[in-house]
N, C-alpha and C positions, 0 to 999 in steps of 0.2 A: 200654383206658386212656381216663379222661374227657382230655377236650379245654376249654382254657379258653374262657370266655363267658359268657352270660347262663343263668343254668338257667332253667327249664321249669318251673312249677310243676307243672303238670299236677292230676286228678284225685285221686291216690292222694294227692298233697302235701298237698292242699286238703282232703283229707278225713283227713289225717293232723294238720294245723294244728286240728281243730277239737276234737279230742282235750285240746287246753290249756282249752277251756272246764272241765271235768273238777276246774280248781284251784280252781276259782271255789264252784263247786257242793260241792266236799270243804268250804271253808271256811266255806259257808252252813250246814250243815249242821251242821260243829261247836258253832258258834256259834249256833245255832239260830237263824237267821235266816228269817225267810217272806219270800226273795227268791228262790229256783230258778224260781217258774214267771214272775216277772218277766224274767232270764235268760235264760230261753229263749225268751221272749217277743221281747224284746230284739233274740237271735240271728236270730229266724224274719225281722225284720223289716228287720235288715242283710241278710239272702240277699236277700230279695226288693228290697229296695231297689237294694242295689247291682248285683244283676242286670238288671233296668229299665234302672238307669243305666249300664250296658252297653252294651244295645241300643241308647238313644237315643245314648250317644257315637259307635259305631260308623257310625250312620247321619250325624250330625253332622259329623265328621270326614269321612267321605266326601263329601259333597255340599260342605259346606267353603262355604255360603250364609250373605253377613253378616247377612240378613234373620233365617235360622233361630237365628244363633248371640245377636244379639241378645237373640229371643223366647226363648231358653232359658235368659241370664242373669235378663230379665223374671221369666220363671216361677222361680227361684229365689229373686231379692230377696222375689217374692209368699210364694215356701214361707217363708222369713226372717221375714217381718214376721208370720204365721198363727205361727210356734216364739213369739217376741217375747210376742207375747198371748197363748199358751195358760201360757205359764210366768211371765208379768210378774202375772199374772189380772186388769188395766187392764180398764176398761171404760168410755169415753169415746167420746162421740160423733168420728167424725171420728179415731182416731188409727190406724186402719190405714191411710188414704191418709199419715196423717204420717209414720208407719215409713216407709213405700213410696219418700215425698219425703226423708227422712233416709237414709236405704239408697241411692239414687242421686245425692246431693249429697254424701256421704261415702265411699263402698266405688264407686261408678260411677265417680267423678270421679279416686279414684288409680287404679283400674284402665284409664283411658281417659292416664291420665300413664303408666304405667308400657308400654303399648302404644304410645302416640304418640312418645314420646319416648326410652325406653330401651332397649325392647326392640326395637321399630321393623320385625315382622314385614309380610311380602307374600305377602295383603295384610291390613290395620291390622288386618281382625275375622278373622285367622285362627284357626279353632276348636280348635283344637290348642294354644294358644297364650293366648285369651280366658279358653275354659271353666274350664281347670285354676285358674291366676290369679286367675280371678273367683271359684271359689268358696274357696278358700283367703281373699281378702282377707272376701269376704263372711260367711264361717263364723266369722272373728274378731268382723267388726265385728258381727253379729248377737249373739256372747258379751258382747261389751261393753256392747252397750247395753239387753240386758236386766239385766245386773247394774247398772249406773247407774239403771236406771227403777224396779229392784226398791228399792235403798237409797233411793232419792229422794223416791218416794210412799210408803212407811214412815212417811218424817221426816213428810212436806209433808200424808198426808189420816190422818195419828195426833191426837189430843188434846193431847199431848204437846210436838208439831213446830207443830202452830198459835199455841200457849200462846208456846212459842221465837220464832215468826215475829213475834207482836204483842211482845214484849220490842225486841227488835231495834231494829224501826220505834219503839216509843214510845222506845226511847232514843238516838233520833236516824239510825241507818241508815237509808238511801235505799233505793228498792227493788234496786238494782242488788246493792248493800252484802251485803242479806241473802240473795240470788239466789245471788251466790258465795258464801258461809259455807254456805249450806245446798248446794250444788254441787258444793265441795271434795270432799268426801269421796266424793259420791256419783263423780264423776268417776276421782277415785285407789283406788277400789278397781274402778271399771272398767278400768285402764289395771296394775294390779299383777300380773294373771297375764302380760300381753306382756310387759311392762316384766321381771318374773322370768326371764323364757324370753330374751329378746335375751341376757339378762346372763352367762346359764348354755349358750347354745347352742354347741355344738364341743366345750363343756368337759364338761358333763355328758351331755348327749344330741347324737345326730346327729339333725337335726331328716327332716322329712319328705318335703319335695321334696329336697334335698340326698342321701336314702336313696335313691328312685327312679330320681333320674338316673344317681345311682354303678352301682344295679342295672339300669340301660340298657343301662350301658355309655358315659354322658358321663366324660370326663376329671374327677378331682377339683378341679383349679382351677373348671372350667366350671359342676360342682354349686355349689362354692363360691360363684362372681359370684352367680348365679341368688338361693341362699339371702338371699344378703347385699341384694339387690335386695329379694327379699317379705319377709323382716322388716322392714324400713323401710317397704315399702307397708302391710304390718298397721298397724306405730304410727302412722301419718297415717290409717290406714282410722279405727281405733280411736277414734282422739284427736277425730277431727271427727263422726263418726258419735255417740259419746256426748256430747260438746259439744253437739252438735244438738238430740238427742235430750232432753235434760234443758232445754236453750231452751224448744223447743217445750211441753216439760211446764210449766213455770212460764207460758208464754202461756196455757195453757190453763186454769190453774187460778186463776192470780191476776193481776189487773190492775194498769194502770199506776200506782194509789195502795195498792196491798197491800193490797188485801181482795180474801178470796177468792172468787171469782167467785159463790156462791151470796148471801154478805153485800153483794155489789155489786149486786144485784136482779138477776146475770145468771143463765140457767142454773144450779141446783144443780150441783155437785162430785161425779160419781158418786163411789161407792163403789171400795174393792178388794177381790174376794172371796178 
């Protein structure tokens, strides 16, 4: 007779779970789709990924060093801002260190609130505690603000978005005026898949730390605070990190009288490939 608890995934589970891939690949297939060996691709690179990240949590956790736990959110924000540009395709002098500066004045700064002051573990860079946190708020705020930079430089380095931008100013908009017109949107559709997800969460989905903990063995109120704490940290991660993010990108592109940096005699306006 089983005994209630946590189960065990074990081996055989984990190699029974992968058996779902299986849907995926019937459906490509139907469909004729040339995505199987992307898939598996895919697959190869969660094993190996998350097995790494295994080992390095194991050892993390263990030693439980604020120096180490630091350097390991470090090295994340860096994997963050490398995802950012390989999928934004940006190629501007100087905007990896901006990510870097945006990723840590945005996802740094509520993770160091929601450590200091809510959570309030001993001691403050408990790795148990940081890492999980850190990379939840940061895996949002990296979504966010590649989707703001993608709609942004679309508008801002299109024919199209220049043509919109000199309208604007010749019909009296300031540069701030057009900054947010052209920002809006870029902004609300970075902030509409969190903003979906807060609205629909308990009700449609049990979201993800809240699953974990339950599968711990935390009490449901206790999953419940926790959840209800990193939703609100995402939409502040979110909200300031893409704000940032799009700032930055108009410094960089256009100057204090709206012209764009290459018409301004400064530096050409790279490209987006």
């Amino acid at each position: 007779m089983k005994t209630e608890g946590v189960a065990e995934l074990g081996m055989l589970g984990l190699g029974l779970a992968f058996l779902l891939a299986l849907a995926p690949l019937w459906v490509f297939h139907d469909m004729r789709l040339p995505l199987g060996k992307q898939l598996l691709g895919a697959l190869a690179r969660m094993v190996l990924q998350l097995s790494a990240l295994g080992l390095v949590l194991e050892v993390l956790f263990r030693v439980n060093h604020s120096l180490l736990t630091v350097g390991w959110l470090l090295v994340m924000q860096g994997a963050a801002a490398h995802t950012i540009l390989s999928r934004t395709g940006l190629k501007l002098p100087g905007l990896p260190l901006m990510l870097l500066a945006v990723l840590c004045a945005g996802g740094g700064t509520v993770l160091a609130y929601c450590l200091a002051v809510v959570v309030r573990p001993h001691p403050l860079l408990y790795a148990r505690y940081a890492i999980p946190l850190g990379g939840m708020i940061l895996g949002n705020s990296m979504n966010g603000i590649t989707l703001a930079l993608e709609k942004q430089s679309a508008r801002l380095l299109g024919a199209e978005g220049r043509r919109e931008w000199d309208l604007l100013l010749g019909l009296g908009a300031s540069v701030d005026e057009a900054r947010r017109r052209f920002s809006s949107g870029a902004l609300r559709l970075a902030l509409l898949p969190t903003l979906n997800t807060t609205a629909t969460i308990g009700l449609v989905s049990i979201p993800g730390m809240m699953t974990g903990q339950i599968l711990g063995g935390s009490p449901p109120a206790t999953a419940i605070g926790y959840q209800m704490m990193i939703m609100l940290a995402i939409l502040a991660s979110v909200s300031l990190s893409a704000w940032l993010a799009l700032r930055l990108l108009h410094w960089r592109l256009v100057d204090r009288e709206g012209l764009f940096r290459g018409e301004a005699g400064l530096p050409e306006t790279p490209s987006v490939n």
